[in-house]
Residue frames relative to the residue before (quaternion, step in Angstrom):
aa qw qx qy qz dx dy dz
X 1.0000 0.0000 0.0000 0.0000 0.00 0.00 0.00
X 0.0871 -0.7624 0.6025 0.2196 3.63 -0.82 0.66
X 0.2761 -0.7206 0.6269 0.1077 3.55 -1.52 0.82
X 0.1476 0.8356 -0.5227 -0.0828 3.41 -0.99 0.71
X 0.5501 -0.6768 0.4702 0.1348 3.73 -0.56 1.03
X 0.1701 0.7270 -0.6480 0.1502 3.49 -0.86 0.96
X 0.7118 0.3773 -0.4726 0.3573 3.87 -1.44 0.54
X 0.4576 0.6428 -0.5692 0.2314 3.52 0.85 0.65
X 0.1534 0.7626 -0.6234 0.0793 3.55 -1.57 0.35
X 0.5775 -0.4415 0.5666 0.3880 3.44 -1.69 -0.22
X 0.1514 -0.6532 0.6866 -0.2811 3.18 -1.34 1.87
X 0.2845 -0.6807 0.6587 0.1476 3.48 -1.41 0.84
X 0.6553 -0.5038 0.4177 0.3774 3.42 -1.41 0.76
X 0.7870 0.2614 -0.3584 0.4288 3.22 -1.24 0.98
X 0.6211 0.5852 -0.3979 0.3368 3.48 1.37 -0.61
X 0.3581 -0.7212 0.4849 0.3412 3.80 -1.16 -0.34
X 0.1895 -0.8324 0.4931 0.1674 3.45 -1.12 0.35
X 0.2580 -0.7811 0.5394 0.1799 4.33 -0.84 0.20
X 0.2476 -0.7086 0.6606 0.0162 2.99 -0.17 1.87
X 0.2677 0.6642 -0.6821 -0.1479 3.69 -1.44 -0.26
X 0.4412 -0.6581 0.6070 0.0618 3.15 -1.57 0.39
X 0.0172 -0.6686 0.7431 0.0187 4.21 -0.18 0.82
X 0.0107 0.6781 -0.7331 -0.0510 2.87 -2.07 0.51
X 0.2841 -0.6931 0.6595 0.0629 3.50 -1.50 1.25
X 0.7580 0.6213 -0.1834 0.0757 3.16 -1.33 0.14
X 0.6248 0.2057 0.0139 0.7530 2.73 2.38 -0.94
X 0.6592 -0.5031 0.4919 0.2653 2.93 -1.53 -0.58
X 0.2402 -0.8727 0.3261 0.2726 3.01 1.09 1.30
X 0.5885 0.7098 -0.3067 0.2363 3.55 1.52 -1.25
X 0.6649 0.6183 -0.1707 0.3828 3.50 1.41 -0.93
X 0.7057 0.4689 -0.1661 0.5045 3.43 1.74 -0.88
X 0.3314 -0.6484 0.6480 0.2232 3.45 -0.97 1.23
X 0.1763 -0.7346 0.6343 0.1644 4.00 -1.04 0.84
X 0.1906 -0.6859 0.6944 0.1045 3.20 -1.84 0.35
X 0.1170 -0.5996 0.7711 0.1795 3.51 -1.67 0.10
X 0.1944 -0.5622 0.7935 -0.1282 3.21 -1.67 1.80
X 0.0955 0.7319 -0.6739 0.0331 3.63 -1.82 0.73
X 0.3313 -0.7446 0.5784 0.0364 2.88 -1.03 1.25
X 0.4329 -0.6762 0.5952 -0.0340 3.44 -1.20 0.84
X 0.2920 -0.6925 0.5601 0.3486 3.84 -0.51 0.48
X 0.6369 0.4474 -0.3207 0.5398 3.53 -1.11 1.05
X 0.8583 0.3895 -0.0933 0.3208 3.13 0.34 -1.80
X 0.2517 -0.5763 0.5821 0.5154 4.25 -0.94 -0.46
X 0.6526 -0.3572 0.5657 0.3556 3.14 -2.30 -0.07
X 0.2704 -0.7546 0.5912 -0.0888 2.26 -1.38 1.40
X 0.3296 -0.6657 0.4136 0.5264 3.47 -0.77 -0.03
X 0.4042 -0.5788 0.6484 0.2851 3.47 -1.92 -0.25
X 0.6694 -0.0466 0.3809 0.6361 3.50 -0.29 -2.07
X 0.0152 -0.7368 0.6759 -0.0066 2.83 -2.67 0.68
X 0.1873 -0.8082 0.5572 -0.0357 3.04 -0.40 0.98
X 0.5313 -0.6160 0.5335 0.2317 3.52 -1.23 1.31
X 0.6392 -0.4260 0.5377 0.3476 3.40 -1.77 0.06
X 0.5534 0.6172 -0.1923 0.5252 3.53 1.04 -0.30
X 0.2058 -0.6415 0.7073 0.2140 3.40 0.17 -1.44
X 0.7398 0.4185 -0.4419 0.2867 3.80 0.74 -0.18
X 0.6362 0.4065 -0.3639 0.5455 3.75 1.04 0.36
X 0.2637 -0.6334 0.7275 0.0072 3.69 -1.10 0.78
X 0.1713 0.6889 -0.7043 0.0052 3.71 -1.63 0.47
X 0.0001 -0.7631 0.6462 0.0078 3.83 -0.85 0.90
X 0.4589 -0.6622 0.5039 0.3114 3.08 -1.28 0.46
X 0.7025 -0.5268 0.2126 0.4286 3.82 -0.86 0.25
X 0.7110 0.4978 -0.2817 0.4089 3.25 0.79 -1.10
X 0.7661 0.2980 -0.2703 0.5013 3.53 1.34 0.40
X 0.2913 0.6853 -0.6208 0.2450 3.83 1.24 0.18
X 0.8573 0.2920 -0.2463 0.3451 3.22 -1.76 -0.02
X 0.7143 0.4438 -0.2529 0.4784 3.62 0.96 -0.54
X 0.8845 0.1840 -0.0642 0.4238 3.29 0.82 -0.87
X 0.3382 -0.8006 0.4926 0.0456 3.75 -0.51 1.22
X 0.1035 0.7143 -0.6922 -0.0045 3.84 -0.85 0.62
X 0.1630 0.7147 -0.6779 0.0557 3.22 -1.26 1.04
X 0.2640 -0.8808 0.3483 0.1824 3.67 -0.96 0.01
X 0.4304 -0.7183 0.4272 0.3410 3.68 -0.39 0.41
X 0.3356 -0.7023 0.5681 0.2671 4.13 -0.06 0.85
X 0.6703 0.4117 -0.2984 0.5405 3.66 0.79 -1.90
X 0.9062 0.1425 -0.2453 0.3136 4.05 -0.47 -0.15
X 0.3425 -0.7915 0.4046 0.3041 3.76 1.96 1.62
X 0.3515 0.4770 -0.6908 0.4144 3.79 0.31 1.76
X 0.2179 -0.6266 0.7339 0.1461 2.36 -2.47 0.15
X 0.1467 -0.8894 0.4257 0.0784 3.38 -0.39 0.67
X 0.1259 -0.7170 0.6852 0.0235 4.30 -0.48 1.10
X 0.1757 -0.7672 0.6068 -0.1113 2.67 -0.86 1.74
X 0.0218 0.8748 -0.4830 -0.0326 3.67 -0.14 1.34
X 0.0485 0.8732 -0.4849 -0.0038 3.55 -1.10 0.61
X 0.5712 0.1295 -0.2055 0.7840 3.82 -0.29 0.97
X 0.2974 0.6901 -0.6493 0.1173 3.18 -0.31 1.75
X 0.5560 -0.7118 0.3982 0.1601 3.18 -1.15 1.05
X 0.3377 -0.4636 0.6405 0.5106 4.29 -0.86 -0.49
X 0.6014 0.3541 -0.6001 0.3910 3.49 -0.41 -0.03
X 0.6203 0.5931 -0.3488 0.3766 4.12 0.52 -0.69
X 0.4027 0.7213 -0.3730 0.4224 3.19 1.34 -0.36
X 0.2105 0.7174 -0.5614 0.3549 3.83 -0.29 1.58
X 0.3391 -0.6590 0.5908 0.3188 2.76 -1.98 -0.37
X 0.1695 -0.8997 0.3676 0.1632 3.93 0.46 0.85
X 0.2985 -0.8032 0.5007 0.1224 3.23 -0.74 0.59
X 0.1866 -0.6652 0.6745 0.2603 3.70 -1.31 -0.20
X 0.1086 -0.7230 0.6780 -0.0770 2.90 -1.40 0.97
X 0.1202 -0.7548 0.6431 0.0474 3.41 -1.83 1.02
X 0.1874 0.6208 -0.7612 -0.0117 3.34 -1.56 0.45
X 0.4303 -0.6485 0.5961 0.1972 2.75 -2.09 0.39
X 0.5418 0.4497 -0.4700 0.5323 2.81 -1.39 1.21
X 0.8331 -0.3162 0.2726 0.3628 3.45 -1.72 -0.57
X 0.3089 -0.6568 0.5163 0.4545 3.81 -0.41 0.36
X 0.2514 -0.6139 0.7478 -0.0249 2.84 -2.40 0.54
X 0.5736 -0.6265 0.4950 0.1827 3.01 -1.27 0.99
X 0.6093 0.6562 -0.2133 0.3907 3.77 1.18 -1.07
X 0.4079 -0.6036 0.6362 0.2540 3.63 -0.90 0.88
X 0.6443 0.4575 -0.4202 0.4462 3.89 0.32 -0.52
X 0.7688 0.5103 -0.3408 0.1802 3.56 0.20 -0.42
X 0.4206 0.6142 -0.3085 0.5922 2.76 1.78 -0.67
X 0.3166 -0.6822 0.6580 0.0373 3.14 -2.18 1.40
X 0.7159 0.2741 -0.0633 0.6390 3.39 0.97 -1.16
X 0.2841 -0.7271 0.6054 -0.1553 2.98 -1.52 1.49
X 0.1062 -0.7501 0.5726 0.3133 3.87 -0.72 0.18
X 0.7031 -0.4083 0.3673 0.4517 3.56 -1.31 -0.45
X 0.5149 -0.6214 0.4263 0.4087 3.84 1.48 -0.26
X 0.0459 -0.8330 0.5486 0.0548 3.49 -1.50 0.02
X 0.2591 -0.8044 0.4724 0.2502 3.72 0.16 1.16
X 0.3667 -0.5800 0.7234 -0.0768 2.77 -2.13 1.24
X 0.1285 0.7614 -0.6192 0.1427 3.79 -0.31 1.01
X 0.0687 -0.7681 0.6303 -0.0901 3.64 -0.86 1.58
X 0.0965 -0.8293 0.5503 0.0150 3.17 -0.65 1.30
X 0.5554 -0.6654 0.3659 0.3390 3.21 -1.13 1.25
């Protein structure tokens, strides 16, 4: 499956931003999806996950309550919805697929997009 990432940009603190994430190639229905960002300096991290379903969600902490990931089955997207974003958010974010159940882990994931940068200024 290939995954590619669009709505990044440069955003003041507090503002919000619409990542999404299309995917060709598979069956989008089978693949739980994730968002991972990377930081200069830093590893990938996770963000959000989202079952094969859509009926389970998982965020890490430093984004609960602020940031939303849900996905469209009928147009094979996913979509990370960010708001009250911070300079520390400041990344490059990725989409990710596996099949099966989501996972928090960068290893589990097979399929990978090309990323999309996320710059928050203070």
């Amino acid at each position: 499956v290939q995954l590619v990432e669009s709505g990044g940009g440069l955003v003041q603190a507090g503002g919000s931003l619409r990542l999404s994430c299309e995917a060709s190639g598979g069956t989008f229905s089978i693949y739980s999806m994730g968002w991972f960002r990377q930081a200069p300096g830093k590893e990938r991290e996770f963000v959000a996950a989202i079952s094969w379903s859509g009926g389970s969600t998982y965020y890490a902490d430093s984004v609960k309550g602020r940031f939303t990931i849900s996905r469209d089955s009928a147009k094979n997207m996913v979509v990370l919805q960010m708001n009250s974003l911070k300079p520390e958010d400041t990344a490059v974010y990725y989409c990710a697929a596996r099949r099966g159940s989501y996972d928090t882990r960068r290893g589990a994931y097979g399929y990978w997009g090309q990323g999309t940068q996320v710059t928050v200024s203070s």
